[in-house]
C-alpha positions as CSV (number, residue, x, y, z in Angstrom):
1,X,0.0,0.0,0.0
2,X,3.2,2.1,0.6
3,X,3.5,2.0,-2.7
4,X,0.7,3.0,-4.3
5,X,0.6,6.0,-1.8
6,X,4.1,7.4,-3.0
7,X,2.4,6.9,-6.7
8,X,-0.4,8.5,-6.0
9,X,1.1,11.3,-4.3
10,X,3.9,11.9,-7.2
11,X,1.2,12.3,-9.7
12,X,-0.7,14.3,-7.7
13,X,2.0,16.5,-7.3
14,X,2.2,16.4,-10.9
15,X,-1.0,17.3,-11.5
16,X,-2.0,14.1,-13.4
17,X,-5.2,13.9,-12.3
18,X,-6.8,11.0,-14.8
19,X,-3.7,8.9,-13.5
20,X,-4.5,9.2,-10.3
21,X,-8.1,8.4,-10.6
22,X,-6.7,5.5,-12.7
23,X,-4.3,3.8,-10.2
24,X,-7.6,4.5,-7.8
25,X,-10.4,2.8,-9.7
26,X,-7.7,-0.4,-11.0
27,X,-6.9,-0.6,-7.3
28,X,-10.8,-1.1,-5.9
29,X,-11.7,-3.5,-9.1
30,X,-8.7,-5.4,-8.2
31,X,-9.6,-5.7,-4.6
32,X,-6.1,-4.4,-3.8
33,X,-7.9,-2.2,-1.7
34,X,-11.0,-1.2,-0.5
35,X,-12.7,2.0,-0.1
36,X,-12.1,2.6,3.6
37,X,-8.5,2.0,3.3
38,X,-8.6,4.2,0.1
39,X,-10.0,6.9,2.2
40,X,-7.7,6.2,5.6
41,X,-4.5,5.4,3.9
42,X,-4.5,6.9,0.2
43,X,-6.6,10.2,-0.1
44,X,-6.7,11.7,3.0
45,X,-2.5,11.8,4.4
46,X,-2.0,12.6,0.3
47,X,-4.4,15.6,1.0
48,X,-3.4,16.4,4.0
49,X,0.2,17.2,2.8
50,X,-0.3,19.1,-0.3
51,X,2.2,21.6,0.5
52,X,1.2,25.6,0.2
53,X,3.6,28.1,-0.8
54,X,1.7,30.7,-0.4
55,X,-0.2,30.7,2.9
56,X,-2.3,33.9,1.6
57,X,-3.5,32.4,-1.2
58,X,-6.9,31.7,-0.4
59,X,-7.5,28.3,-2.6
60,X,-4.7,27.1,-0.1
61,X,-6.4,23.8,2.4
């Protein structure tokens, strides 16, 4: 699971958004994870870290 988070992260960084959303859905069909775990371990630590650089900047989490 490590590794899909790093993966997901990087393109998210990247801004590749239909990757992302990609590695999500092949993950769920595959039952490599499920949608709690998706939530716990995936989305919401790779939200949660989104770096701002500019803490003014209103569109800033």
């Amino acid at each position: 699971m490590k590794n899909l988070f790093n993966e997901f992260v990087e393109s998210l960084m990247e801004h590749k958004k239909e990757k992302c959303v990609q590695m999500v859905l092949d993950c769920l069909s595959s039952d490599e994870i499920n949608v709690v775990d998706l939530y716990t371990e995936i989305l919401t630590p790779a939200l949660n870290n989104i770096p701002c650089h500019n803490r003014e900047d209103q569109h800033c989490i």
